[in-house]
ROTORBA-47830 format. One line per 5 residues: their letters; for each residue z, x, y of N, C-alpha, C. Coordinates in pm, whole numbers. Atoms other than C-alpha are relative to their C-alpha. Layout:
% ROTORBA-47830
a	Z/X/Y/Z/X/Y/Z/X/Y | ...
***
This chain:
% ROTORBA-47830
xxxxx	0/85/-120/0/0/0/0/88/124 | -2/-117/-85/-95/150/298/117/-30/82 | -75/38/-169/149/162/644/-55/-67/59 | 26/86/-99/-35/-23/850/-27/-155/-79 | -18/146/40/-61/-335/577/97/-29/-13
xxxxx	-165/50/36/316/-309/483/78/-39/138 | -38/41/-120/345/-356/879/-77/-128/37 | -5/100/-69/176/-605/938/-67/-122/-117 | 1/81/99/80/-790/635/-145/-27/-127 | 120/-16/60/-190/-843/345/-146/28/42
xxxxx	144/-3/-16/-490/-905/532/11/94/117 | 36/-72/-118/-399/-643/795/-151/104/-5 | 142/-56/55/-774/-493/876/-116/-67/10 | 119/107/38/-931/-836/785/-50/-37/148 | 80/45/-107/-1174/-927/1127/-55/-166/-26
xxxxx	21/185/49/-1157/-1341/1126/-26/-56/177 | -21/105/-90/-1351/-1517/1393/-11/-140/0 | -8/159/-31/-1255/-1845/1495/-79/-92/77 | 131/104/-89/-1527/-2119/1623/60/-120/-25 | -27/141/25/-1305/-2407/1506/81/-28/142
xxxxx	-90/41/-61/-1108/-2648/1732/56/-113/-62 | -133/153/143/-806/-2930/1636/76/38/-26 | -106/-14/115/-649/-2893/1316/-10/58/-99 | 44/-58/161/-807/-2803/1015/-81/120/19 | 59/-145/-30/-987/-2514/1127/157/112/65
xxxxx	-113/-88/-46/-717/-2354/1348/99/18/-84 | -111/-38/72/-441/-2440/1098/-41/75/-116 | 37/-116/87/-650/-2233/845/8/158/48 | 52/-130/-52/-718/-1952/1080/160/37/50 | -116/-19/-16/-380/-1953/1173/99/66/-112
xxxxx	-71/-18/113/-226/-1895/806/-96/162/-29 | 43/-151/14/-492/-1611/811/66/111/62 | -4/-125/-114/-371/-1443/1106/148/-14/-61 | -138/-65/89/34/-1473/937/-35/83/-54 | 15/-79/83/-114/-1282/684/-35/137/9
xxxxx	37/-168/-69/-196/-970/925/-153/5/27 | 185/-21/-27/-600/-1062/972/4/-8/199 | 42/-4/-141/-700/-987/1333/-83/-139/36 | 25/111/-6/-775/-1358/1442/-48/-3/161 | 41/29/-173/-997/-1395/1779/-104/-121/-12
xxxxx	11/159/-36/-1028/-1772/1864/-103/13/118 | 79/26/-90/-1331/-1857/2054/-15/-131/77 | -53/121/-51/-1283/-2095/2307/-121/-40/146 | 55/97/-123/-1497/-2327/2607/61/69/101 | -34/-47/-105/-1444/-2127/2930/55/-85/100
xxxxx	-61/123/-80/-1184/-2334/3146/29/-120/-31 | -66/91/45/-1130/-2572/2932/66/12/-159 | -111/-79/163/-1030/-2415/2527/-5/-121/-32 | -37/65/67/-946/-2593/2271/74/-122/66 | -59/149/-25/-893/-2983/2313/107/-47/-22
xxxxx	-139/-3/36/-570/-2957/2157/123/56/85 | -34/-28/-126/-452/-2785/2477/85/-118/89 | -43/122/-88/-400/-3144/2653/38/-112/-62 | -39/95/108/-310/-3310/2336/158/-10/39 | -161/26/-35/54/-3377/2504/-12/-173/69
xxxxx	-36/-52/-21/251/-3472/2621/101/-2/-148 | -34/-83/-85/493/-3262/2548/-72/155/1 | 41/-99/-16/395/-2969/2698/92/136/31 | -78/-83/-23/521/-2612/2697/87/16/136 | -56/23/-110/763/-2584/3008/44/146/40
xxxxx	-62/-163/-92/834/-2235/3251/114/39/16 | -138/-26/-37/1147/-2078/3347/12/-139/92 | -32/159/-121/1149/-2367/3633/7/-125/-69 | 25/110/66/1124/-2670/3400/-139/-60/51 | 145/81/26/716/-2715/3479/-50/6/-96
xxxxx	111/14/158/496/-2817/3253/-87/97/46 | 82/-114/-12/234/-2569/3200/-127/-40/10 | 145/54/32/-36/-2789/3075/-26/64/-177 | 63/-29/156/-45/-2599/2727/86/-85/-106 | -83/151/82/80/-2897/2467/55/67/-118
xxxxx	-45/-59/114/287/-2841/2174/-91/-9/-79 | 57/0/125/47/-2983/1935/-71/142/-4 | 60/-101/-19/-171/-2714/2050/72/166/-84 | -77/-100/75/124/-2469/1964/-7/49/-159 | -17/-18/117/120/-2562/1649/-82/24/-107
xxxxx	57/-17/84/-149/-2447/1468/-93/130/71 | 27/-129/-40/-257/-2113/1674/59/89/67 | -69/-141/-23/-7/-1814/1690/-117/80/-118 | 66/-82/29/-144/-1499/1587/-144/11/26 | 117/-3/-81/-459/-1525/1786/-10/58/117
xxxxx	69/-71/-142/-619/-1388/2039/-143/-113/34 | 126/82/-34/-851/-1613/2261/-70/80/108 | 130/-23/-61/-1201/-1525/2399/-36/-109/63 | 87/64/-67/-1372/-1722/2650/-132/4/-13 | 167/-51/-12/-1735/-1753/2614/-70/-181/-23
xxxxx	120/163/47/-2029/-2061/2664/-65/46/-136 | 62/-3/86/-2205/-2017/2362/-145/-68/-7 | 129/86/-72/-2458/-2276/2524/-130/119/67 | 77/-111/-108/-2580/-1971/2752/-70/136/-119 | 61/-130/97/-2798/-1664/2560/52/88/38
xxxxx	-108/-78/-10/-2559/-1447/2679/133/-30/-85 | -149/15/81/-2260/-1608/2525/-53/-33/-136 | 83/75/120/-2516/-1721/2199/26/173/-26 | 43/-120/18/-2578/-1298/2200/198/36/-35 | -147/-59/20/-2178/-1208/2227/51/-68/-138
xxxxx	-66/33/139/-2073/-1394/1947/-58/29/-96 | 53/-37/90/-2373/-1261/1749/46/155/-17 | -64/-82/62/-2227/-945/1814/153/1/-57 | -75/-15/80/-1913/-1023/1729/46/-50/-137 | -77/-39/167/-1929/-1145/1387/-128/50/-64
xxxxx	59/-168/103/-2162/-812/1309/139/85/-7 | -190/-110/-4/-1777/-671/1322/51/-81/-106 | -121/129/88/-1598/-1012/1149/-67/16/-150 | -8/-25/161/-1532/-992/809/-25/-139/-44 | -3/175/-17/-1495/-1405/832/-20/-86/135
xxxxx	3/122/-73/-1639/-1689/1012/42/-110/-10 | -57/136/68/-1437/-2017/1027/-35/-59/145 | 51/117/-88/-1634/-2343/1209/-3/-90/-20 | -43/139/41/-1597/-2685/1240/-105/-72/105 | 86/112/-99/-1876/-2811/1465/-101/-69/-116
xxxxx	98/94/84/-2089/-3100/1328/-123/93/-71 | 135/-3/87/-2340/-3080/1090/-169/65/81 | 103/-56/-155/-2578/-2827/1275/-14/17/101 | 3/-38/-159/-2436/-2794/1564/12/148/27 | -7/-161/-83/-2405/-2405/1573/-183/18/-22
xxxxx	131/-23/54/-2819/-2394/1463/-91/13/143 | 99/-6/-155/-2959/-2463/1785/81/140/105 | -22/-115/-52/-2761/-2180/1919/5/115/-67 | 34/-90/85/-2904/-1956/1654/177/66/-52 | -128/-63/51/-2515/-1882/1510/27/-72/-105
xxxxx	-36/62/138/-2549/-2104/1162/5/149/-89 | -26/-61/100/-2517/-1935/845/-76/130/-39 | 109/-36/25/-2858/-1841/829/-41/112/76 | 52/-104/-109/-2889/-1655/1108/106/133/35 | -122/-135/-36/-2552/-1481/1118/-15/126/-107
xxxxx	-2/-93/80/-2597/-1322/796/-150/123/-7 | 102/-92/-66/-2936/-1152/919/66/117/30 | -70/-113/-39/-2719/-948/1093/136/54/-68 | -119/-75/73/-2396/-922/887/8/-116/-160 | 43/84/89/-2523/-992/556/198/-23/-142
xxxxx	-178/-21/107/-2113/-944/368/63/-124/75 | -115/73/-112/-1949/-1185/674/-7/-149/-150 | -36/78/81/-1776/-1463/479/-4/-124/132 | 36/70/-146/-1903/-1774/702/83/-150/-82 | -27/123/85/-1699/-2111/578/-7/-98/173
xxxxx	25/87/-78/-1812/-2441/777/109/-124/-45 | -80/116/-23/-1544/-2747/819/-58/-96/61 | 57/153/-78/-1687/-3081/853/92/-95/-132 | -71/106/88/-1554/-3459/758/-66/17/-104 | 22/-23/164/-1796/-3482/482/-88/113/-67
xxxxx	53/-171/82/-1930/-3133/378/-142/-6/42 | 135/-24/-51/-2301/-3019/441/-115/-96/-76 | 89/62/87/-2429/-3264/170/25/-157/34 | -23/117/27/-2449/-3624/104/-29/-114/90 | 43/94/-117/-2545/-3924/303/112/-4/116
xxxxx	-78/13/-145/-2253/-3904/534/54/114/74 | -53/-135/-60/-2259/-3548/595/-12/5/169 | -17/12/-170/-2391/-3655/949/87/-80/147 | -93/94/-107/-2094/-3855/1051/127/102/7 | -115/-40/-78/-1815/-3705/1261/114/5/-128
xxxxx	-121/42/51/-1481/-3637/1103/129/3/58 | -146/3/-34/-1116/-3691/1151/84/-39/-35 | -125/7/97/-776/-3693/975/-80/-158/-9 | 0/163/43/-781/-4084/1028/-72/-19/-102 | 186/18/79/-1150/-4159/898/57/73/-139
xxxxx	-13/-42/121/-1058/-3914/624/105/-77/-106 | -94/43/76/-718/-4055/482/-75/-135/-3 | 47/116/32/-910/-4387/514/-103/11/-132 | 133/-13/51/-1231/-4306/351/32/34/-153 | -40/-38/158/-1043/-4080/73/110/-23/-81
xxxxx	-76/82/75/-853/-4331/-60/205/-26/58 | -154/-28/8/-475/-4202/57/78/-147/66 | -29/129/-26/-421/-4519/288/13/-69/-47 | -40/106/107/-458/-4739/29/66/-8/-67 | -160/-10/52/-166/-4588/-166/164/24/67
xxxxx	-112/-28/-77/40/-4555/135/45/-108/100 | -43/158/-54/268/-4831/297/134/-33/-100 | -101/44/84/506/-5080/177/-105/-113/-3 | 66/140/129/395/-5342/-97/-86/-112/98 | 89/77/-82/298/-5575/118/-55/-20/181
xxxxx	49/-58/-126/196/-5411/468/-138/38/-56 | 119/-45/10/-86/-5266/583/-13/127/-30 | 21/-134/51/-257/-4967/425/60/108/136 | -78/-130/-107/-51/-4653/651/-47/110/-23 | 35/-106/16/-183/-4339/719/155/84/-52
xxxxx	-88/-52/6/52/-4044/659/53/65/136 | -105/-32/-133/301/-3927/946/-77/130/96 | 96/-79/-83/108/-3626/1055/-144/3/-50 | 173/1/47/-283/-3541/1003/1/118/-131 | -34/-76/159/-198/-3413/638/-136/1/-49
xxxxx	133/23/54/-608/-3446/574/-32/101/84 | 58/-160/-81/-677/-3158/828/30/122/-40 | -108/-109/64/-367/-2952/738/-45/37/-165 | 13/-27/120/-459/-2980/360/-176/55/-39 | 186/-28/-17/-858/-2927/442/23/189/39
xxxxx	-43/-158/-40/-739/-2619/627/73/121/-114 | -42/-90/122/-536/-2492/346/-96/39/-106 | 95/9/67/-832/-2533/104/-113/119/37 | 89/-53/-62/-1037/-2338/365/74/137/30 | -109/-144/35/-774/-2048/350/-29/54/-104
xxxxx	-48/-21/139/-737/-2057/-8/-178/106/-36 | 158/-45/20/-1144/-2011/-21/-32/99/44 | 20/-163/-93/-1169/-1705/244/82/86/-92 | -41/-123/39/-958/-1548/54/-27/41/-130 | 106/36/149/-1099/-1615/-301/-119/102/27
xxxxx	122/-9/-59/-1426/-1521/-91/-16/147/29 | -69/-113/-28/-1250/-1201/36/-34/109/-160 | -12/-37/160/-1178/-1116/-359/-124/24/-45 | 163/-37/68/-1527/-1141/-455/-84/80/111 | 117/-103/-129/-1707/-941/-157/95/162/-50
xxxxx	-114/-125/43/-1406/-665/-273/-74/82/-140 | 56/-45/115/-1563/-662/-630/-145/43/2 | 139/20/-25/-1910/-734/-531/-78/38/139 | 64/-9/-148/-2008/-664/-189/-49/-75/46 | 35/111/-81/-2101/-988/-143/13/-90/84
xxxxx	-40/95/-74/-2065/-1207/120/-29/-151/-5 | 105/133/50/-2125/-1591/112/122/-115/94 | -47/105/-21/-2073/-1918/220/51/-136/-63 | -107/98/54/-1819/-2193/218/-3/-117/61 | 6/129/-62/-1855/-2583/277/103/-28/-93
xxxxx	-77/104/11/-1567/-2753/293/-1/-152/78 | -9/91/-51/-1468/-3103/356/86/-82/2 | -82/122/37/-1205/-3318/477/14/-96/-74 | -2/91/102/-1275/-3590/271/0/53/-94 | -24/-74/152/-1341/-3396/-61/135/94/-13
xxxxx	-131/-45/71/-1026/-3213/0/109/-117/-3 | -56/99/-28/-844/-3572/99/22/-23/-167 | -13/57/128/-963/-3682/-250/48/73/-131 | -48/-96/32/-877/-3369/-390/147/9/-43 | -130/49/38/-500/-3447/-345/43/-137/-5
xxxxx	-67/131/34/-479/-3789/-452/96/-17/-177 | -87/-39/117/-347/-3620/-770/33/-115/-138 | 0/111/85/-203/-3832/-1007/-6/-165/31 | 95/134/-70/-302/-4169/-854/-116/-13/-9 | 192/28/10/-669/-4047/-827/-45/-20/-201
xxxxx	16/12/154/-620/-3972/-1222/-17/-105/-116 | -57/142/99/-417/-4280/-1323/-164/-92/36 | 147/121/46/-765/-4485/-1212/-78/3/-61 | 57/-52/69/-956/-4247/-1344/-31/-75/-138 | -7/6/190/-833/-4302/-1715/40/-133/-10
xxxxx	-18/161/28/-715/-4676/-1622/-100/-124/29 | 79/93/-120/-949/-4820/-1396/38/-117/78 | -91/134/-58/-689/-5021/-1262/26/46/178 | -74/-55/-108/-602/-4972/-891/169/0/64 | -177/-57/-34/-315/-4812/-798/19/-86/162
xxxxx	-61/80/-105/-78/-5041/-569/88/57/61 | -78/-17/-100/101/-4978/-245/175/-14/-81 | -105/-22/-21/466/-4863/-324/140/7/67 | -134/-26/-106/649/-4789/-20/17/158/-60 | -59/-142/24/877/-4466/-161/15/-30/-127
xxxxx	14/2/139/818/-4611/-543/-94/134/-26 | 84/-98/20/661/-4385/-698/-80/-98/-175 | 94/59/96/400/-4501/-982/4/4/-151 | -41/-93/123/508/-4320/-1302/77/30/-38 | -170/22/59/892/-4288/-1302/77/-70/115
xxxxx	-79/95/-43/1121/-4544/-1209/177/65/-72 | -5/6/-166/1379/-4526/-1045/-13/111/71 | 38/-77/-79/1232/-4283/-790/-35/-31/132 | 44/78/-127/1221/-4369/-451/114/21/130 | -121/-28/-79/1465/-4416/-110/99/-147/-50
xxxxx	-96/130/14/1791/-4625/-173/77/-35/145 | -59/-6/-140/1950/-4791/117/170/-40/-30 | -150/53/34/2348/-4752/119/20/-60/165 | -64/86/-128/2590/-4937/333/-20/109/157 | 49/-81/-148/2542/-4607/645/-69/75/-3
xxxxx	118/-100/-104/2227/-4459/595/-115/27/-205 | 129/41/111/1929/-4391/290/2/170/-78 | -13/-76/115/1950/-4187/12/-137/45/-101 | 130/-30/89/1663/-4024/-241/28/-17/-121 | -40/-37/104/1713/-4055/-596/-160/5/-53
xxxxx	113/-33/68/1481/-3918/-829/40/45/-195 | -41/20/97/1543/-4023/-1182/-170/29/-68 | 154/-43/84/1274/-3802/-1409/28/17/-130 | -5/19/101/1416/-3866/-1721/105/-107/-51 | -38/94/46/1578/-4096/-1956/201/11/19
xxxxx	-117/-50/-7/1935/-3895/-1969/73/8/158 | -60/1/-97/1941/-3887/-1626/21/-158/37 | -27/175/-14/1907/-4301/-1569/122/-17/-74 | -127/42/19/2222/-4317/-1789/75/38/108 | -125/-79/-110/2419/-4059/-1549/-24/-125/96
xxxxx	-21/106/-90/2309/-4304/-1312/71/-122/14 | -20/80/-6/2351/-4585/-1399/181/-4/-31 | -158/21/51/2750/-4485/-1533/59/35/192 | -48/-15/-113/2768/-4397/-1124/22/-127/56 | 30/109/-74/2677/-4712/-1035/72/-129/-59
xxxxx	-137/70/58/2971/-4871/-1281/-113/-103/-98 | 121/65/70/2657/-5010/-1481/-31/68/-158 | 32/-60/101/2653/-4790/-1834/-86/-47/-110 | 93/85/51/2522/-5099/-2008/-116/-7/21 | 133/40/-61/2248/-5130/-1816/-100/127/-70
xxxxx	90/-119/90/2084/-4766/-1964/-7/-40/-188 | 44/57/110/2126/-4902/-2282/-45/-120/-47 | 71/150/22/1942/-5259/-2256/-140/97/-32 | 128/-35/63/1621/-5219/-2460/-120/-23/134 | 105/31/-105/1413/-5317/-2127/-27/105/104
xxxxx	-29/-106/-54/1569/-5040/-1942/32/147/-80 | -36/-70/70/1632/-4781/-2177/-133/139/26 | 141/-120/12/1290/-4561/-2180/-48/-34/155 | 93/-38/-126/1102/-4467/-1873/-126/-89/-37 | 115/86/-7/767/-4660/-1968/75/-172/-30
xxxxx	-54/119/1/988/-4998/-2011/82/-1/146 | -57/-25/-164/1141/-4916/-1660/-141/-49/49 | 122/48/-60/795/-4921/-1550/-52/-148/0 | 55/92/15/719/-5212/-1698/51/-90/61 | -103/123/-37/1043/-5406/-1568/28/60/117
xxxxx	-42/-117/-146/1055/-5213/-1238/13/-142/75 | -19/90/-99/1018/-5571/-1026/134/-70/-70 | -122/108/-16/1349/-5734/-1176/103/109/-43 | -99/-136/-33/1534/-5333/-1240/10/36/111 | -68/-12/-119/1521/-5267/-903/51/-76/111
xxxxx	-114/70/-77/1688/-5530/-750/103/-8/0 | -174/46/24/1966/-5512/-929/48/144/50 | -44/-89/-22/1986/-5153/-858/8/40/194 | 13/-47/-154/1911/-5144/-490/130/-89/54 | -60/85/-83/2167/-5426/-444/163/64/-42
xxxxx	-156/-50/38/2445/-5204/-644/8/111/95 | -22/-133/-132/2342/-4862/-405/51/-91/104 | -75/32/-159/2436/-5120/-107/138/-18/1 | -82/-26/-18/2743/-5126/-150/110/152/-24 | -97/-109/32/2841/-4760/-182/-63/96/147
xxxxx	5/-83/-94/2844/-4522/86/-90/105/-22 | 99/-104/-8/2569/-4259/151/61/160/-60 | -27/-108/14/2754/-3963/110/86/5/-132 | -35/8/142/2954/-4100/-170/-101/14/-158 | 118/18/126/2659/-4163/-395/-94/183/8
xxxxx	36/-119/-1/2541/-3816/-275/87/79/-97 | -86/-75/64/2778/-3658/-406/53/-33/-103 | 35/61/106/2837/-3834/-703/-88/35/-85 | 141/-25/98/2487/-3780/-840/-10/177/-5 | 29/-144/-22/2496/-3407/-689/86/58/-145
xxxxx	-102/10/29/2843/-3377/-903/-67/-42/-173 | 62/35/136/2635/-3549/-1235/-122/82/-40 | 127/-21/-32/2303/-3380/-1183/-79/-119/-19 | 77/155/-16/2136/-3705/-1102/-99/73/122 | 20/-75/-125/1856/-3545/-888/-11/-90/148
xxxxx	4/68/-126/1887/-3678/-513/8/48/96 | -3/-51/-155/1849/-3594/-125/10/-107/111 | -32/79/-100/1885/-3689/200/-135/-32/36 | 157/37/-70/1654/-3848/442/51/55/115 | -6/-68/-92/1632/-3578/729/-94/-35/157
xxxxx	42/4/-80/1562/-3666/1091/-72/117/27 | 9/-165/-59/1412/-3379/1242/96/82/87 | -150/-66/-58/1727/-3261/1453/52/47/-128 | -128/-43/139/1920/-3237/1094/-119/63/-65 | 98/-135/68/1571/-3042/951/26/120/101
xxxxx	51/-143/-85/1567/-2773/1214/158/33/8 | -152/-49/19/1956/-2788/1235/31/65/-97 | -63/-23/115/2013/-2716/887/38/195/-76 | 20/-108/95/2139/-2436/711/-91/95/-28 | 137/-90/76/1839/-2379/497/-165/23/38
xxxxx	57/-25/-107/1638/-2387/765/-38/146/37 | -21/-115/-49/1797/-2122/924/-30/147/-97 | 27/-55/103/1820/-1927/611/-132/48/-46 | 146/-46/50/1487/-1912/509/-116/9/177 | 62/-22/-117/1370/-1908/907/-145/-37/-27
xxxxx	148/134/-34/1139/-2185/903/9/-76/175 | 6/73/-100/1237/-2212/1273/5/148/71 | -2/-187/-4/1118/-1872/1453/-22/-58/164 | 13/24/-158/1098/-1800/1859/-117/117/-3 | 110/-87/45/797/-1600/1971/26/-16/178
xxxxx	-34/-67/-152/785/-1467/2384/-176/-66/-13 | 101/103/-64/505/-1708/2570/6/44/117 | 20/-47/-170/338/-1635/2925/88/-97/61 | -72/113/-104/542/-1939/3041/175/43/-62 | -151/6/31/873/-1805/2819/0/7/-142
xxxxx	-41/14/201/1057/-1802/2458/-24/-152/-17 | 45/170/59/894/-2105/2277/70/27/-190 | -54/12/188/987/-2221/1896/-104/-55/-77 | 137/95/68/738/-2311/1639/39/60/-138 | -25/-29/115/756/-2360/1284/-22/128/-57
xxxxx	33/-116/85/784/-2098/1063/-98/31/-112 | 93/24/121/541/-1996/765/92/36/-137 | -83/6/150/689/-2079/416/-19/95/-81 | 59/-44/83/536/-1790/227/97/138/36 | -126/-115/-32/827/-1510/164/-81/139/-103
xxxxx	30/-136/33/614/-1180/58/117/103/-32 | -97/-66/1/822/-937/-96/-44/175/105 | 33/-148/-36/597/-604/31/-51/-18/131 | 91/19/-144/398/-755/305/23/-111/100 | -60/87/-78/598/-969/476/-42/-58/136
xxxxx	58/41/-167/478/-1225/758/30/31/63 | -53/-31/-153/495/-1121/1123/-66/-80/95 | -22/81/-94/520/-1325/1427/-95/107/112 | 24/-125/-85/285/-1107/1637/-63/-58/129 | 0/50/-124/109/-1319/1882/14/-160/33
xxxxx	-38/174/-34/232/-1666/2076/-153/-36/10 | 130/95/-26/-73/-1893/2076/-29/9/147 | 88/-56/-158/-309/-1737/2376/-17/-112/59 | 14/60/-121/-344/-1891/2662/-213/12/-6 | 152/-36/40/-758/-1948/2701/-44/61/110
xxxxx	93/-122/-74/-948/-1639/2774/92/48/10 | -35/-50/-37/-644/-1438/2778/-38/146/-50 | -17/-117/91/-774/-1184/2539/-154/64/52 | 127/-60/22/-1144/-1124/2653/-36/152/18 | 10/-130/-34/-1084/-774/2782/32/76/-113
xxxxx	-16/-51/175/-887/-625/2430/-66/-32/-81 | 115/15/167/-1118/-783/2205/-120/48/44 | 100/-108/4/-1396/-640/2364/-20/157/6 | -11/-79/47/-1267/-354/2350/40/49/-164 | -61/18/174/-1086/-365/1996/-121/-2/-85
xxxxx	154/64/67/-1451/-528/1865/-101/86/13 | 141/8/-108/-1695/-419/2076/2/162/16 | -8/-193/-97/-1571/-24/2211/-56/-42/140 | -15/64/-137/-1655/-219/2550/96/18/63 | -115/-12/-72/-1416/-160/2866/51/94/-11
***
């Protein structure tokens, strides 16, 4: 391992430029640049990334002003460096052609042909840097009849099914709480550069990567997408049921909501002897996990109506105390408060032109090449002078 990767992390070395804006591009290019890859974000001169004004709230100065740069924005580009450049103009079409004859990786997310007319598609980049690993992000990938429609989390969790398993029983289909169809597109589009990486290592080859929100959407519908698969039945809205083991889900006590997660048969007794019910694990209806399933609409009434009368922290502890597995339900104050939080520093500070800001941490604990926090999410165009030098030998 050399020194300069054990400082700054696996991909220290790796040259990754960025053409995406949002979510799913940046939060890929972002998990690159944890990993020690030199990450220079190309951005709309005077105006950057749209995610910029995605507030409020927005970062705030020593004085308590707003800055104008939004958290969301925060949250999916540290370790970057941003460039300014039109790309519209044959000057700024020419700068980005030289700079990914340097980049090891291209990651883009403009529609279906939109870099082509400014001679910077696939086709044209690898002319000049025939190894560059070029992966394109669109809603539905470069193929298929709807490759020419726009994408976005929403559209996606709609389109690839997840809405329809998410909700309560009889509401309306619910997206999920954040844009978990970008975030998980983006991860996919990580996972691939670096796959991509691996094989240009062995091979000297370089190549390209279509991904797509929707195909990675449908991608994690996991066992749900399966169970239709092999049933052809459609899978029904839950709430916090879960489809396959009963009882699994949130319970509501008398001051506040509880998790239990009963994944086997031995554990539903422990339970049920908490819940002053021992009988109840041994009725032939309840007894096995696929007869739970079956009797899940007249077993969990009786059980949701015995958790209401016990106290939250009692039944916590109780089950903790049996191994009955169970958790809390965490606001976000009591996530970022916590302990294991702190512990594993999933809540990091990083020095911002406006001040010390906070932004999640990255989950991935390297034993040799450990993540580093190296730059706060640039300000746009703050970098054009170092990267053309760094890149370029310019300046």
């Amino acid at each position: 391992m050399s020194q300069s990767m054990g400082k700054h992390g696996p991909l220290a070395g790796i040259k990754v430029l960025d053409m995406s804006r949002i979510l799913a591009g940046p939060s890929s290019t972002q998990l690159l640049g944890d990993y020690g890859a030199d990450v220079v974000k190309i951005e709309r001169p005077g105006v950057g990334d749209d995610t910029r004004k995605w507030g409020p709230p927005y970062v705030k100065d020593a004085d308590g002003n707003e800055t104008g740069e939004s958290a969301y924005y925060l949250a999916a580009n540290r370790n970057k460096r941003s460039v300014a450049v039109d790309i519209a103009t044959p000057e700024g079409a020419a700068l980005i052609k030289e700079l990914a004859a340097k980049a090891d990786v291209l990651v883009e997310n403009y529609k279906l042909g939109g870099l082509k007319k400014f001679g910077l598609d696939y086709a044209e980049i690898r002319k000049i840097n025939p190894n560059i690993i070029y992966c394109s992000i669109t809603g539905f990938g470069q193929t298929g009849p709807n490759a020419h429609l726009p994408g976005y989390d929403l559209m996606a969790q709609g389109y690839g099914g997840i809405m329809s398993l998410t909700g309560e029983p009889d509401g309306a289909p619910m997206k999920v709480g954040v844009g978990i169809a970008d975030v998980m597109c983006g991860m996919y589009a990580a996972t691939a550069v670096l796959a991509a990486l691996r094989h240009r290592d062995v091979t000297g080859e370089g190549q390209y990567i279509d991904v797509a929100l929707v195909d990675s959407q449908i991608a994690w519908l996991i066992n749900e997408g399966t169970n239709y698969l092999q049933s052809g039945e459609l899978p029904k809205r839950r709430g916090n049921g879960h489809p396959n083991i009963v009882p699994y889900q949130v319970f509501e006590a008398r001051d506040g909501h509880v998790i239990v997660a009963v994944g086997n048969d031995s554990q539903f007794g422990r339970f049920c002897r908490i819940l002053g019910v021992p009988e109840m694990a041994e009725d032939p209806a309840y007894a096995t996990n696929i007869k739970r399933i079956e009797n899940r609409e007249v077993l969990l009434p009786k059980l949701e109506a015995l958790f209401a009368t016990r106290g939250k922290q009692e039944m916590l502890d109780a089950m903790k105390a049996n191994n009955v597995p169970c958790g809390e339900v965490n606001n976000l104050k009591e996530v970022f408060d916590s302990p294991q939080v702190a512990a594993r520093e999933m809540r990091v500070k990083m020095e911002h032109p406006a001040g010390e800001i906070e932004l999640i941490g990255n989950p991935v604990k390297f034993s040799e090449t450990p993540v580093t926090y190296r730059n706060a999410p640039p300000l746009c165009g703050a970098d054009n002078d170092n990267v053309m030098k760094d890149w370029l030998g310019k300046g």
